[in-house]
N, C-alpha and C positions, 0 to 999 in steps of 0.2 A: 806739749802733748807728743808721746812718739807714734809716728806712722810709720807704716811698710809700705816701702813706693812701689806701684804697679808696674810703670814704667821711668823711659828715664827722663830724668829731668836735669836739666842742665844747671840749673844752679841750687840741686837737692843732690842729687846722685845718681845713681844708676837702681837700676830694675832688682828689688828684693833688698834694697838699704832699709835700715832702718833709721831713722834719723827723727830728731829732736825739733819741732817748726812750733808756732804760737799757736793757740789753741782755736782763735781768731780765721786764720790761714786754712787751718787743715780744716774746720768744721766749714767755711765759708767758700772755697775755695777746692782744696785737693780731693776732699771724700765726696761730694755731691758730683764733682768731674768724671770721677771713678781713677782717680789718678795713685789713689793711697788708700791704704786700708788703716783702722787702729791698729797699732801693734796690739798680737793675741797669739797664742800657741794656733788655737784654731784658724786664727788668719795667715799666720805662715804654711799651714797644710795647705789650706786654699793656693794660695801663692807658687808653692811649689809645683802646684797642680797645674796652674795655670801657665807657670815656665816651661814644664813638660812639653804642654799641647804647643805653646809657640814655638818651641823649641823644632819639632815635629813639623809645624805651619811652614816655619825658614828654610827647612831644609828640603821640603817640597817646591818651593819657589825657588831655591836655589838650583836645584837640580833641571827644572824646567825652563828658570833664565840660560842653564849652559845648554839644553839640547836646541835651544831659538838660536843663542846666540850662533852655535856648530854649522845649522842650516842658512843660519844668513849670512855664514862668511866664505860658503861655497863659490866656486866662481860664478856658477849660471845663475846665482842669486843678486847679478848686479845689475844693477837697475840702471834706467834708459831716459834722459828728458830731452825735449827736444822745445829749442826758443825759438823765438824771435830773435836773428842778430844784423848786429848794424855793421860800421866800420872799424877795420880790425880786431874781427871776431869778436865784438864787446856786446853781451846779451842786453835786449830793451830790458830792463826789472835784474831782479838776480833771483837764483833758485832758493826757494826758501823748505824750512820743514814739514809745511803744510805738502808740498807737490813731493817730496821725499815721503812722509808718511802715506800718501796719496798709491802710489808709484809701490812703495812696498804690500798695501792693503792688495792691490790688484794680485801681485804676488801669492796671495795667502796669510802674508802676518800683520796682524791685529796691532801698532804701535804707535802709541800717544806720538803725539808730536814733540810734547816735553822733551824726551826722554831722545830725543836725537838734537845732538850739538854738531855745530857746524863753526869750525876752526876759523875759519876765516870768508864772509861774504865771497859766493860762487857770482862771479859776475862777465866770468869769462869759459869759451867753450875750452873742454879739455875733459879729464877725467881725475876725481878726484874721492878720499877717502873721509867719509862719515864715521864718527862714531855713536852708537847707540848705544845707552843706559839702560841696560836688563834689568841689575839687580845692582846692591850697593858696592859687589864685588865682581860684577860680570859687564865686559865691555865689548861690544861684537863692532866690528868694521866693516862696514859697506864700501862697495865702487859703486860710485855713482857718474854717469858716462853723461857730458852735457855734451851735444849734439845739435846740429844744425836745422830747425824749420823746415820743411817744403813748401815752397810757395803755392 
């Protein structure tokens, strides 16, 4: 059977292929997922249409990953923890993305904790650069400033 893949799939193709699968597959599987349409003249207009608008979708998300990412790479956007620390400035626990995402919310921005990687366990006071996953092609850098407790 040929289908029009909706989107992509990794071991069919990419978004608007047409491609040859068992009839088995596509009736049990890719068309009830909403993953493939029957190939059709009329199912290619659809299709089109539907590239259009994500087309449209991505490029709003992209846009609005770069103006997040512009604002939280200002300087006054760097954020401040403050531990618990023992001997030789070595923090009890280490900072995780939970108190990063935490710490930025208070800020104003709304960001999974997913979506911030941390290079290597913070486990010592200092100051150090986060990266944050906006978009698949937008990468913003925080300072993130670990800082001493008041008793």
């Amino acid at each position: 059977m040929k289908v029009i893949l909706r989107q992509n799939i990794e071991t069919l193709g990419n978004m608007g292929d047409i491609v040859s699968v068992k009839d088995g597959y596509a009736r049990n599987y890719l068309l009830p997922r909403g993953m493939a349409y029957v190939a059709s003249k009329g199912n290619m207009q659809v299709l089109e249409e539907e590239r259009t608008r994500l087309q449209v979708k991505m490029n709003r998300e992209l846009n609005n990953a770069e103006q997040i990412a512009a604002e939280l790479e200002k300087h006054e956007n760097a954020i401040t923890i403050s531990m618990q620390v023992g001997e030789e400035d070595k923090l009890f626990g280490s900072v995780t993305k939970e108190m990063i995402a935490d710490q930025l919310a208070e800020k104003g921005f709304t960001i999974d904790r997913r979506k911030i990687e941390i290079d290597e366990p913070i486990k010592v006071l200092g100051i150090y650069t986060v990266k944050v996953k906006l978009h698949t092609s937008v990468i913003a850098k925080v300072k993130v400033w670990v800082v001493r407790q008041d008793a």
